[in-house]
C-alpha positions as CSV (number, residue, x, y, z in Angstrom):
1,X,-10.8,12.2,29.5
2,X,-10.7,10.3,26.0
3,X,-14.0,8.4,25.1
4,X,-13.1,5.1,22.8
5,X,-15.0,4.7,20.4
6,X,-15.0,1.3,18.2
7,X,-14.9,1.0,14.5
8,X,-15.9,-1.2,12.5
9,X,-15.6,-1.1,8.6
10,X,-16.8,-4.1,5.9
11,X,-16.6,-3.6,2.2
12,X,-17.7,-6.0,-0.4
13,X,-15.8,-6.8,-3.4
14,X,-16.1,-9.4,-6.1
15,X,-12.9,-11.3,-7.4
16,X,-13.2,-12.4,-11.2
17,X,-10.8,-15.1,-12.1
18,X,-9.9,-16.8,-15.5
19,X,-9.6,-20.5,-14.4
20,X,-7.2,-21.1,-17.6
21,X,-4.4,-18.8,-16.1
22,X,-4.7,-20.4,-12.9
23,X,-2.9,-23.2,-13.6
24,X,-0.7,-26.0,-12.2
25,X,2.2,-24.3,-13.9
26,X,1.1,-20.8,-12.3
27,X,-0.2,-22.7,-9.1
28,X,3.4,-23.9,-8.6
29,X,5.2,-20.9,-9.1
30,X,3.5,-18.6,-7.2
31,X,3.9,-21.3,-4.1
32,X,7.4,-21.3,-4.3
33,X,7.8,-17.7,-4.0
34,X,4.8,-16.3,-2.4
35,X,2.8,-18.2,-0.4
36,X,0.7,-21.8,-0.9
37,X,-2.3,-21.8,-3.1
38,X,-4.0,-24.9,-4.1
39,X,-7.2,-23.4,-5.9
40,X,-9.3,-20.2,-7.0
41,X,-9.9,-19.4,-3.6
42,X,-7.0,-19.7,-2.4
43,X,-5.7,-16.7,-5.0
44,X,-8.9,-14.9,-4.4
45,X,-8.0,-14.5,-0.8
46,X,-4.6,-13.3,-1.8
47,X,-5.6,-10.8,-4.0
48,X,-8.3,-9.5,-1.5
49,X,-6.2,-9.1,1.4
50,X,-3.5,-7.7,-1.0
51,X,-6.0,-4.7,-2.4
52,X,-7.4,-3.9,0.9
53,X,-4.0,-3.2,2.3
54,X,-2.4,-1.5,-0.8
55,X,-5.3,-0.9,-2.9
56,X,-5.1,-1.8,-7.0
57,X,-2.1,-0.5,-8.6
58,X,-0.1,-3.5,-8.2
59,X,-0.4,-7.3,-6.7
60,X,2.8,-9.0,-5.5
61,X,2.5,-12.2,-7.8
62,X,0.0,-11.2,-9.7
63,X,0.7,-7.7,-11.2
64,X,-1.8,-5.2,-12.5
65,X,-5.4,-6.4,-11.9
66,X,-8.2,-5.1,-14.0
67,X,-10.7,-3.0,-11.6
68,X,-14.4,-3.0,-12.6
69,X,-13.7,-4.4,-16.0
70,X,-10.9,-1.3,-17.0
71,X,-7.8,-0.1,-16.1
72,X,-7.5,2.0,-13.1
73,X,-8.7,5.3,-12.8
74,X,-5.9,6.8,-11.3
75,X,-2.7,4.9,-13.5
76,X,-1.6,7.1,-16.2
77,X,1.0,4.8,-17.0
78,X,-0.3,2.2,-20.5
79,X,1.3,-0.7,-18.4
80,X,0.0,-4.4,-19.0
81,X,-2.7,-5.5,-17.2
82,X,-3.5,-8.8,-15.5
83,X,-7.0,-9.3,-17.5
84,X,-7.2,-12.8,-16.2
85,X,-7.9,-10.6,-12.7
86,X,-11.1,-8.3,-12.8
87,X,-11.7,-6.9,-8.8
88,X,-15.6,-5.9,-9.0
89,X,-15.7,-2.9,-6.2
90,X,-18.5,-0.6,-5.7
91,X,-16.6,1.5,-3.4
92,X,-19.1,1.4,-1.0
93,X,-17.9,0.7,2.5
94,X,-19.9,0.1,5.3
95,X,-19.0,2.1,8.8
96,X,-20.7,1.1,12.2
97,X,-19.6,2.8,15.3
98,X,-20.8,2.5,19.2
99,X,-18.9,3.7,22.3
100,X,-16.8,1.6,24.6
């Protein structure tokens, strides 16, 4: 017999955004082909759903983000980077578990 167990896993990160990139013009654009944003928050959701699925090598929309203040650890490549976009992670992730 199979026991179920449930997981569940939180991690904290901490979106830096430059307000001047953010703008109408930018606001506009990336609502017509990616989805409605209206404000910082709006992006900042974005960009965290968009790291936790695919982690940080590249944002749809956004491109490169800059990853506790540097390039990433792991890109060899000397692409550009989005430095209006710093993702503070302390790759710490938190793991509870209790049986169903």
């Amino acid at each position: 017999m199979m026991k179920k167990i449930k997981a569940e896993i939180t991690k904290e990160i901490v979106i830096e955004l430059d307000e001047n990139f953010f703008d109408e013009k930018f606001n506009e654009h990336y609502s017509r082909y990616f989805s409605d944003v209206d404000e910082l928050e709006d992006h900042a959701k974005n960009i965290a759903h968009q790291y936790n699925l695919f982690g940080h090598t590249y944002l749809e929309g956004y491109g490169k983000p800059l990853v506790n203040g540097g390039k990433h650890w792991n890109d060899s490549e000397d692409g550009n980077y989005n430095k209006a976009i710093n993702i503070i992670d302390d790759e710490y992730t938190h793991i509870w578990t209790c049986e169903l």
